[in-house]
N, CA and C of each residue as an Amber inpcrd file, in Angstrom:
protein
   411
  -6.5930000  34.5200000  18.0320000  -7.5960000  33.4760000  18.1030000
  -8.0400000  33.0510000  16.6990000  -8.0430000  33.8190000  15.7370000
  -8.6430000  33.9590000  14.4600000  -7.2160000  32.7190000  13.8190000
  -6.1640000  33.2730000  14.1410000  -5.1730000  32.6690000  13.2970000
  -5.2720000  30.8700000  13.7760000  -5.7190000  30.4750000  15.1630000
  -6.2070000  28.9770000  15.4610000  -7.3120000  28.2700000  14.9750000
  -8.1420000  29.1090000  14.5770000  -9.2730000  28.9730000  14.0080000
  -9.0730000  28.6800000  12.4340000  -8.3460000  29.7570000  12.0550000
  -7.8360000  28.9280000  10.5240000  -6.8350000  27.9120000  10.1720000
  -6.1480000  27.5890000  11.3980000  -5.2920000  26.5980000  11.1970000
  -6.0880000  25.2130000  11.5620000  -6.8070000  25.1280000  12.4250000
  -8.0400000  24.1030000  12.6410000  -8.7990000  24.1050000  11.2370000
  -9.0550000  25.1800000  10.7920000 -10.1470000  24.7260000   9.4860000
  -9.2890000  24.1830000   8.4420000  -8.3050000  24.8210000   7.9680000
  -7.0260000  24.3680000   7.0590000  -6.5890000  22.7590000   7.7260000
  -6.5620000  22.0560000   8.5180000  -6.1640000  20.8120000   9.1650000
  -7.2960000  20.0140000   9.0380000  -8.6380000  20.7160000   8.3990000
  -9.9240000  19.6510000   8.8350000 -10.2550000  19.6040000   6.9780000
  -9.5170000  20.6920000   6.6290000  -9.4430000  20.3890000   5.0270000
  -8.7920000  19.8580000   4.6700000  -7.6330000  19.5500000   4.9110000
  -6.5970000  18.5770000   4.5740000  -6.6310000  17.2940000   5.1280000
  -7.2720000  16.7050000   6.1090000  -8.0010000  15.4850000   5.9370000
  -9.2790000  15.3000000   5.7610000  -9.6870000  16.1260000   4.9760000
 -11.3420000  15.8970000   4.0310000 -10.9020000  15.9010000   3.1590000
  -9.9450000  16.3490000   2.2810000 -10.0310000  16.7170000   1.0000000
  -9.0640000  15.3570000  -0.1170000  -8.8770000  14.6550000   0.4460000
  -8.6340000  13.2780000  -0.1950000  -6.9090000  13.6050000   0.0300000
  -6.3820000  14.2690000   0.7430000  -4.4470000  14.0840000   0.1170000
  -4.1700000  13.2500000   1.5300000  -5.1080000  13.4340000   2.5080000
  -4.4080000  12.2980000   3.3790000  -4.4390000  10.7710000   3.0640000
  -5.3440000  10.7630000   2.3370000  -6.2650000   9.3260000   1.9370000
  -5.0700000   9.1200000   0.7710000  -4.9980000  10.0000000  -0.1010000
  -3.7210000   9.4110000  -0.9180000  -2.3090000   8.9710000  -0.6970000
  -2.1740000   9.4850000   0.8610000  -0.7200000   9.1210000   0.9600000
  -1.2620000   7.9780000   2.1400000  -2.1260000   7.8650000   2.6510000
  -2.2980000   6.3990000   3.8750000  -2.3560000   5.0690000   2.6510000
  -3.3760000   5.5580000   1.4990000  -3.4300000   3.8500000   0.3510000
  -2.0600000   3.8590000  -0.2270000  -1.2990000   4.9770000  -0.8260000
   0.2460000   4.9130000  -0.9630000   0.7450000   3.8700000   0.0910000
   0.9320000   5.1580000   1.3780000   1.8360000   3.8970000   2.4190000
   1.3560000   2.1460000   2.6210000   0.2980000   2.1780000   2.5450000
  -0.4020000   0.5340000   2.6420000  -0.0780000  -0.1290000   1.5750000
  -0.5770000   0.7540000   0.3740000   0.2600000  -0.7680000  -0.7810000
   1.6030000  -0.4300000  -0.4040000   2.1160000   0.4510000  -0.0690000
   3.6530000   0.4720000  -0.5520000   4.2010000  -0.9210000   0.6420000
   3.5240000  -1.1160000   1.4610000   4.0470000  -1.6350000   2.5410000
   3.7020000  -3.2540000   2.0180000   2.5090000  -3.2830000   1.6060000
   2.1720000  -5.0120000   1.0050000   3.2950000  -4.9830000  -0.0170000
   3.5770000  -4.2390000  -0.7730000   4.2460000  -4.6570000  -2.1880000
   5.4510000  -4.9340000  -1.8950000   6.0550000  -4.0260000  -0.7510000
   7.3020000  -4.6490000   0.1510000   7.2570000  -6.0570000   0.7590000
   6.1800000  -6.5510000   1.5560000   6.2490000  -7.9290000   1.7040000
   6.3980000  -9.0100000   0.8380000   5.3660000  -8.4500000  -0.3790000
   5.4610000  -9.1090000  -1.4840000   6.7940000  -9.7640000  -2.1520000
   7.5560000  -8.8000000  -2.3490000   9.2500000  -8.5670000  -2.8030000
   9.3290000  -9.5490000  -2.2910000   9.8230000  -9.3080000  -0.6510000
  10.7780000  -9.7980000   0.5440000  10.6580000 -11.1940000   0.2750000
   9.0370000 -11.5510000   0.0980000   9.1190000 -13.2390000   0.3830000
   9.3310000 -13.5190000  -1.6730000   9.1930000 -13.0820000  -2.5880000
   9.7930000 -13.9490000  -3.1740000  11.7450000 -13.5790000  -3.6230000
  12.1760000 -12.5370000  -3.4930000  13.6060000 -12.7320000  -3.0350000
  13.6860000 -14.0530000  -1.7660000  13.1900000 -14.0310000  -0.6390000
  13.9080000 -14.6670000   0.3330000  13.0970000 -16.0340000  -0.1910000
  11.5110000 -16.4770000  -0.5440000  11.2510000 -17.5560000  -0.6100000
  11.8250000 -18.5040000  -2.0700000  11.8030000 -17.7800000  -3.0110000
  12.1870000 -17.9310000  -4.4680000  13.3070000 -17.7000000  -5.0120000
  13.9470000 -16.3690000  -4.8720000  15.1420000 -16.3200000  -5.9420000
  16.1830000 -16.7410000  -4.7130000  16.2910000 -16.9590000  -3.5260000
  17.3510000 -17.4710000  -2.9650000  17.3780000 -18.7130000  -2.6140000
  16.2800000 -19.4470000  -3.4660000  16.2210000 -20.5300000  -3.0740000
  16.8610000 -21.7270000  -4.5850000  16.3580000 -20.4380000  -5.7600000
  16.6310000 -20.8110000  -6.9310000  18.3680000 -20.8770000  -6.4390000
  18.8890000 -19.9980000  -6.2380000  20.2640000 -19.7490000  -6.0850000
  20.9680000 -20.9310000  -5.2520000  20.4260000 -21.3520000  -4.0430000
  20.2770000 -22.3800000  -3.3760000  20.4960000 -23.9410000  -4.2120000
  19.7660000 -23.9120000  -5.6220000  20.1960000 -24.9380000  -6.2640000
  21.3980000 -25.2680000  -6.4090000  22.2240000 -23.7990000  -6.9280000
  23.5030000 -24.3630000  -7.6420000  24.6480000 -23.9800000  -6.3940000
  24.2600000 -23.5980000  -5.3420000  25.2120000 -23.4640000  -3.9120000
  25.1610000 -24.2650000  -3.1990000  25.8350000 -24.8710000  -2.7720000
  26.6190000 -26.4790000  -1.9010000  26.6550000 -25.2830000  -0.2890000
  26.0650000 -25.2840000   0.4310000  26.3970000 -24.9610000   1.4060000
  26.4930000 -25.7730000   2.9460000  27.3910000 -25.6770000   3.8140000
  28.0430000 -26.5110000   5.0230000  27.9680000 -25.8760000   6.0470000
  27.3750000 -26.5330000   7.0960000  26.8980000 -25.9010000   8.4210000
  28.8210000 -25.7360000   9.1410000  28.8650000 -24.7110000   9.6000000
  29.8110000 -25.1470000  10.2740000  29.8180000 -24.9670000  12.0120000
  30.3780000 -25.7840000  12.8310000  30.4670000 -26.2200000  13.9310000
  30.9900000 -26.1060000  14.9190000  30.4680000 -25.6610000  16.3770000
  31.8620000 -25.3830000  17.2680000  32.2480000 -26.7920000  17.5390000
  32.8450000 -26.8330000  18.5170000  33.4680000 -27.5600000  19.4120000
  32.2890000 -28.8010000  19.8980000  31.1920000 -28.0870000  20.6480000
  29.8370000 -29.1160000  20.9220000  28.8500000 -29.3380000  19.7920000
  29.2320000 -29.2580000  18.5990000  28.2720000 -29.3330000  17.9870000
  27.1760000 -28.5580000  17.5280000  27.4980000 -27.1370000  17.9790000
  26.3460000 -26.3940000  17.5290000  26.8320000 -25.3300000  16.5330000
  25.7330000 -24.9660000  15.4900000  25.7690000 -24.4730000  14.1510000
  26.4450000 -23.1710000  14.4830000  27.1960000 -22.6000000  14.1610000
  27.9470000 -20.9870000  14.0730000  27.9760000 -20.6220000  13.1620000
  27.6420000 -20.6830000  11.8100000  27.2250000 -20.7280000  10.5270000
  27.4860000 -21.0320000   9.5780000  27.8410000 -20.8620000   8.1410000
  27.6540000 -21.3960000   7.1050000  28.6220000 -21.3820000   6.0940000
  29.3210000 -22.4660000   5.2300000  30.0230000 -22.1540000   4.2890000
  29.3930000 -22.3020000   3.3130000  28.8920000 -21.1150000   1.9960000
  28.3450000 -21.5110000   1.2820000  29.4040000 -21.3820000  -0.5400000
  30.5270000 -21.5670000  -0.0640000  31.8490000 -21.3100000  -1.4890000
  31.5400000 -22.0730000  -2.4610000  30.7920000 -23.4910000  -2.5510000
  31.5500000 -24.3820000  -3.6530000  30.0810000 -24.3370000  -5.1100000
  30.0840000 -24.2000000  -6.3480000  29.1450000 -24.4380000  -6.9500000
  28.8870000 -25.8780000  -7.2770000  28.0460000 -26.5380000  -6.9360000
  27.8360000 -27.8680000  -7.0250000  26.4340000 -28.3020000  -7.8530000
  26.0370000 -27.7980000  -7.8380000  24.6960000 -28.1300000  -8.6930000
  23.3470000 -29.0700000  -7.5680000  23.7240000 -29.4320000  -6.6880000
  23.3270000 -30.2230000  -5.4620000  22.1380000 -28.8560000  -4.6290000
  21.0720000 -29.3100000  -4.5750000  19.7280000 -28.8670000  -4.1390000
  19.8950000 -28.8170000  -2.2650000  20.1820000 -27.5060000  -1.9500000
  20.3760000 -27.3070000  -0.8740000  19.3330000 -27.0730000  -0.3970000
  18.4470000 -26.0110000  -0.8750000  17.2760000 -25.2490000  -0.2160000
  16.3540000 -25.7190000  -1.0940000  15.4370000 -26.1190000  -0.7370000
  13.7840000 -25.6350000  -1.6880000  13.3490000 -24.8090000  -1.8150000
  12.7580000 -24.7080000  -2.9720000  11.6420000 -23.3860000  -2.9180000
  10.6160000 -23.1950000  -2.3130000  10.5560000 -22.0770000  -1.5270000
   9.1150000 -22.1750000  -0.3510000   8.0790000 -21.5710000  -1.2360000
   7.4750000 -22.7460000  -2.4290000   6.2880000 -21.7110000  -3.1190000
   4.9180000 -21.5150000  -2.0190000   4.8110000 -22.3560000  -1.3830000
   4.0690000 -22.1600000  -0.3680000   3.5980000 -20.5520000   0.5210000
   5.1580000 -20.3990000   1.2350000   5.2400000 -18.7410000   1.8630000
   4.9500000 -17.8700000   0.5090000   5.8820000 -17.7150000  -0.6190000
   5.3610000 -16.7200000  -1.3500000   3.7770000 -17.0940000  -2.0930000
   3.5390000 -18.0880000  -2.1310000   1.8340000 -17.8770000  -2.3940000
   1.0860000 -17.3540000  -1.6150000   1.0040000 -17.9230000   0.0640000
   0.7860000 -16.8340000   1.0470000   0.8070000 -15.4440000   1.2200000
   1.9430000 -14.7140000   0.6800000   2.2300000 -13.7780000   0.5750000
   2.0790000 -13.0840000  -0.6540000   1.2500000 -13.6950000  -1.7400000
   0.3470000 -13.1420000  -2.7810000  -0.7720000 -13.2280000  -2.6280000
  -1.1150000 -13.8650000  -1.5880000  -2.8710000 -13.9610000  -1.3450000
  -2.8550000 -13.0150000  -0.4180000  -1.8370000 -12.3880000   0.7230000
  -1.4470000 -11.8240000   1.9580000  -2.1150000 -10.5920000   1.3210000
  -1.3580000 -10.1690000   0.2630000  -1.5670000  -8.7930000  -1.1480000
  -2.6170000  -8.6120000  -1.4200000  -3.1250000  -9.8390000  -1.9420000
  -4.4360000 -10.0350000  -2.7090000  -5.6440000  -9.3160000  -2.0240000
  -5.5110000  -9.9580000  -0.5160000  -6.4470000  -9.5700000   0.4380000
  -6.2370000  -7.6950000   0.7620000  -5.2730000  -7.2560000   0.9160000
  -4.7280000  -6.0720000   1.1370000  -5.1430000  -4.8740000   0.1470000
  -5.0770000  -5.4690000  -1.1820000  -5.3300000  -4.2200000  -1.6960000
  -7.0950000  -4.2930000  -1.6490000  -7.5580000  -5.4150000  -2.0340000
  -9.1810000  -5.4680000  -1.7440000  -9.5530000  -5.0130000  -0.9610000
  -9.3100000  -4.9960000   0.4030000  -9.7980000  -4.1410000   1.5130000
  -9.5230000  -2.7280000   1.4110000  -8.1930000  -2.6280000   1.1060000
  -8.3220000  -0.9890000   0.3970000  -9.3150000  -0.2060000  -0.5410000
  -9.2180000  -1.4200000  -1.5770000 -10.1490000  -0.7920000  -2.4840000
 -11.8700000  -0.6370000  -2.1900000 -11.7560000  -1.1520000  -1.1600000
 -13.2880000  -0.9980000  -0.8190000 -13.2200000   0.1700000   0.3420000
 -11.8900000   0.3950000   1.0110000 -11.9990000   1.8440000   1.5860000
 -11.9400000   2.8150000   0.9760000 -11.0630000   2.7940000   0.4290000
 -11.4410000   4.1560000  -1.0050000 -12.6200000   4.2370000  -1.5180000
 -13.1770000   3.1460000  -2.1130000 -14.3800000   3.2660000  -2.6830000
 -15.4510000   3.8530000  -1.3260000 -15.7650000   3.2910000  -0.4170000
 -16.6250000   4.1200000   0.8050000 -16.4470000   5.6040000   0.8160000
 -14.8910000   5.9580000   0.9600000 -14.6280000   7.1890000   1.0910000
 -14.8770000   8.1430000   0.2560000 -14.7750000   7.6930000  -1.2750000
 -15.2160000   8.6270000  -1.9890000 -16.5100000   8.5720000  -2.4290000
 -17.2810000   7.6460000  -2.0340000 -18.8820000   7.9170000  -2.1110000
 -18.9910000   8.8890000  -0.8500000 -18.6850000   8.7910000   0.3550000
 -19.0470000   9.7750000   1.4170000 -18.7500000  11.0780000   1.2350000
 -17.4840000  11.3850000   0.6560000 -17.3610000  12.8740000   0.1610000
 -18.2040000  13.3170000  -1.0490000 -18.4030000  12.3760000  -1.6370000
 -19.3740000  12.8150000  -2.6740000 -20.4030000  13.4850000  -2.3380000
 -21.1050000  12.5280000  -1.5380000 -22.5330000  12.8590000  -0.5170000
 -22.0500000  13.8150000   0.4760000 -21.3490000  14.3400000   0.8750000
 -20.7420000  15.3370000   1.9130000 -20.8940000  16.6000000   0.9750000
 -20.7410000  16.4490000  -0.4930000 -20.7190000  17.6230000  -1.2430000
 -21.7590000  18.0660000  -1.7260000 -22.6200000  17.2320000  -2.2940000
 -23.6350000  17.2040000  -2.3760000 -24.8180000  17.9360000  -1.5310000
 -24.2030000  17.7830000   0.0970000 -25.4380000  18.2700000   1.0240000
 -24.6210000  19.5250000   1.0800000 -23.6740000  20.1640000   0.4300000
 -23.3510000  21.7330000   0.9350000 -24.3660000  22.5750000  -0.1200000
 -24.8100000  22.0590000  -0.8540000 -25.5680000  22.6730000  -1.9450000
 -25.1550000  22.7580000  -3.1440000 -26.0170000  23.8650000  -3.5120000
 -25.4160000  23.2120000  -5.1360000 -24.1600000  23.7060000  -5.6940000
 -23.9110000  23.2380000  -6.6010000 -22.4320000  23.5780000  -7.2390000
 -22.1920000  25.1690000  -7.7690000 -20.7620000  25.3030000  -8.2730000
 -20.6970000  27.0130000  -8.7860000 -21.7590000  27.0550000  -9.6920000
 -21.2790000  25.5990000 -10.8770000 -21.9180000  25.7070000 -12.1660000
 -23.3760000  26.2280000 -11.9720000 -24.1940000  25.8450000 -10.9650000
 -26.0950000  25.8720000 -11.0300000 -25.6820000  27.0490000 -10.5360000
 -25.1420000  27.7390000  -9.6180000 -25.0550000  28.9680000  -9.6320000
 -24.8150000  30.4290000 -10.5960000 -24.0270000  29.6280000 -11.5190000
 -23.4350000  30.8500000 -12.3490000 -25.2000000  30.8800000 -13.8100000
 -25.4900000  29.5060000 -13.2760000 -26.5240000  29.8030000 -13.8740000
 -27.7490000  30.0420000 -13.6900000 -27.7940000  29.8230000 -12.2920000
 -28.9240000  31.2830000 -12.4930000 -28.7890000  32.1820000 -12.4350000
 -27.6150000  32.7830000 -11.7000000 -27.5010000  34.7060000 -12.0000000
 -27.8300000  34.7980000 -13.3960000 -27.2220000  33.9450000 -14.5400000
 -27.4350000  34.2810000 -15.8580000 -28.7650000  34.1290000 -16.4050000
 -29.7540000  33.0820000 -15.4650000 -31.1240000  33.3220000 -16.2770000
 -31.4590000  34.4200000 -15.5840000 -31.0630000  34.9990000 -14.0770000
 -31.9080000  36.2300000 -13.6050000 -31.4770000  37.4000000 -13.8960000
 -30.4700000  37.4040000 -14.8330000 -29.8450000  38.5950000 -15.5170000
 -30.7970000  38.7710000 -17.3510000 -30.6870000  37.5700000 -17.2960000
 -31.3940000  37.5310000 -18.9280000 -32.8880000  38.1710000 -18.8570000
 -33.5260000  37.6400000 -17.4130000 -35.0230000  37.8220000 -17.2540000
 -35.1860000  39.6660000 -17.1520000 -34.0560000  40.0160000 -16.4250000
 -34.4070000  41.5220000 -16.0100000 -33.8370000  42.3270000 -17.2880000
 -33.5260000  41.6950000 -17.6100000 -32.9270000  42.8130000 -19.2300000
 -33.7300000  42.6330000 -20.2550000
């Protein structure tokens, strides 16, 4: 029973003690900074690329698209640049880490104050044994 009891307290320390909180704001930016990428590779640099690629729908039989020849360098403006989506998707960020940073910031004022009410620290401790050692000698 003893050994559930410390595995419950060990599990309630390890999400108090800030390492879960470091790897959930890890995974969250890591996950915006991935969107981030995605749309300017897919909105920007393939669109830059898009300038100097001539690409040709190609066609079945009725007319419908089966996909694409994109072989010839032509200099001819196929795609635009969607600065639009990747601005979106820097404001998408923008917003993302701000809300983070104001969860972190909550969180570590609450543990602060969580520490605070356990009493006082080693340090005020080690010092008073040392003034009540000084007083009796």
């Amino acid at each position: 029973m003893s050994e559930k009891k410390g595995l419950v307290q060990e599990f309630k320390e390890f999400l108090t003690t800030g390492d879960l909180m470091s790897i959930a704001v890890a995974f969250i930016m890591g996950l915006a900074v991935k969107g981030l990428i995605d749309s300017f590779v897919k909105d920007i640099f393939t669109g830059t690329i898009g300038l100097f690629v001539e690409c040709k729908d190609i066609l079945d039989a009725t007319g419908k698209k089966i996909g694409s020849d994109c072989s010839g360098l032509t200099g001819k403006a196929y795609k635009s640049l969607a600065w639009g989506n990747f601005l979106n998707s820097v404001i998408n960020f923008v917003i993302i880490a701000f809300v983070v940073f104001w969860i972190v910031k909550v969180y570590k004022k609450s543990t602060k104050r969580d520490l605070a009410q356990d009493g006082p620290s080693e340090v005020d401790l080690l010092t008073e044994i040392r003034d009540e050692l000084k007083s009796r000698g």
